[in-house]
matplotlib code that plots the C-alpha trace (Angstrom):
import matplotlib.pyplot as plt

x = [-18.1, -18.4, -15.7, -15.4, -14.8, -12.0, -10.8, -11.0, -9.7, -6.6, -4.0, -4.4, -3.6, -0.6, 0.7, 0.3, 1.9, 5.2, 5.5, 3.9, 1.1, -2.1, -4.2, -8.2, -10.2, -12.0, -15.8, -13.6, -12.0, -8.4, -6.6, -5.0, -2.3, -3.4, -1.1, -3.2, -5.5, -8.5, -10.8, -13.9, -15.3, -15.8, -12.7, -13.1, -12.2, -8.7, -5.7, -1.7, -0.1, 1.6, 5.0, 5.8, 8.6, 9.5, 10.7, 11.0, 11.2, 14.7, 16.1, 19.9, 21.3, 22.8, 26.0, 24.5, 22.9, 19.6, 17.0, 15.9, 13.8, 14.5, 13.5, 16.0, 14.5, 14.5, 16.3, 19.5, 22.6, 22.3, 26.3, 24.5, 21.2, 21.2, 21.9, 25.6, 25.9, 27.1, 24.7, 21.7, 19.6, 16.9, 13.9, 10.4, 8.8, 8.7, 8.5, 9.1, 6.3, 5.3, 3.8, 2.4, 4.4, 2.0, 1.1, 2.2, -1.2, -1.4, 2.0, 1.0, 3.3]
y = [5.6, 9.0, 11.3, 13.4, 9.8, 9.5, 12.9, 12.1, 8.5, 9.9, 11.2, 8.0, 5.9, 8.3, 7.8, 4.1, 3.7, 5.5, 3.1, 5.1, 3.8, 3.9, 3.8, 3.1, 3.9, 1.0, 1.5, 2.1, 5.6, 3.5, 4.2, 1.2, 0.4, -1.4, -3.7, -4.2, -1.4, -1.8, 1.5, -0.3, 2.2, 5.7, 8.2, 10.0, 6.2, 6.4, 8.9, 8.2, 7.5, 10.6, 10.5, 9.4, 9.9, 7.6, 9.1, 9.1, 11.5, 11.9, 14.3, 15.8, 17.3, 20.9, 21.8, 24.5, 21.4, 21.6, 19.6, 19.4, 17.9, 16.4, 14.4, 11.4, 10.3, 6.4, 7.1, 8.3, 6.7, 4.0, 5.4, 8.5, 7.3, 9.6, 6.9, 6.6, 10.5, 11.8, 13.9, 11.6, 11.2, 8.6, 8.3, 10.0, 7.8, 4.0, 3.2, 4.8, 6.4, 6.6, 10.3, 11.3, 14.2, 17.6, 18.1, 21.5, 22.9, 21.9, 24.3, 26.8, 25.9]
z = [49.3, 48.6, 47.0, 50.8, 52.4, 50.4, 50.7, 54.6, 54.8, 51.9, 54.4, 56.5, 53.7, 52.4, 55.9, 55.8, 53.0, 54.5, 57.1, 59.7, 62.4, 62.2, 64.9, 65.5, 68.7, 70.4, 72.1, 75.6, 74.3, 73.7, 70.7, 69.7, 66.6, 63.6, 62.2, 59.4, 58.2, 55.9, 57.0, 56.9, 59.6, 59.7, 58.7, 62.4, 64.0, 63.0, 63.1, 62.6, 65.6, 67.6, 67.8, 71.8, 74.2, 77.3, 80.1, 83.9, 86.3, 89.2, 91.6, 92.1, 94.2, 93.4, 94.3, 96.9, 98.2, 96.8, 95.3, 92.0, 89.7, 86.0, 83.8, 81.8, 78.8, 78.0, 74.3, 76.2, 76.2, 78.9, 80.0, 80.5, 82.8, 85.8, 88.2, 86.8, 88.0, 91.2, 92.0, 91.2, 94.4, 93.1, 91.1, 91.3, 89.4, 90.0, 86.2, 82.6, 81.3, 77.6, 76.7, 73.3, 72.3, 71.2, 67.9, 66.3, 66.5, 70.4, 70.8, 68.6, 65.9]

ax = plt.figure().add_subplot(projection="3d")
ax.plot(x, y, z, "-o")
ax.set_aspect("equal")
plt.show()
């Protein structure tokens, strides 16, 4: 392997090594997490996992009476899911939904 592999495949195996996922794309387009990495293919075939957020969509009710939208994330405090609130109307969406968060250079950061 050449010296660029390495320079390629390096920050995957620095991020390994700190406990964070690594994931490889399969011949369908699906990135998938590794539990056990060996980067036997090419350095473009992997990337560490983006960090993800689960979350679910609701309405309330406003106290002029209208509807709007929000959005309860699944790391909340169950005591404070929207369904314990008064002014929760009822979900959006019928399940959670898992989202890859943006990276910095996706927000302009």
């Amino acid at each position: 392997m050449t010296p660029q592999h390495w320079k390629t495949v390096l920050p995957l195996v620095q991020a390994f090594a700190e406990g964070k996922k690594i994931q490889q794309i399969t011949p369908q387009g699906k990135w998938v997490t590794l539990l056990d990495v060996e980067f036997r293919d090419k350095p473009s075939s992997y990337r560490i996992a983006p960090d993800t957020k689960t979350s679910r969509r609701y309405w309330w009710k406003g106290e002029d009476g209208q509807l709007h939208v929000a959005l309860a994330t699944q790391q909340q405090h169950p005591a404070n899911f929207p369904e314990t609130w008064y002014r929760f109307v009822k979900w959006i969406d019928k399940d959670w939904v898992e989202y890859e968060l943006p990276t910095s250079t996706e927000t302009g950061g």
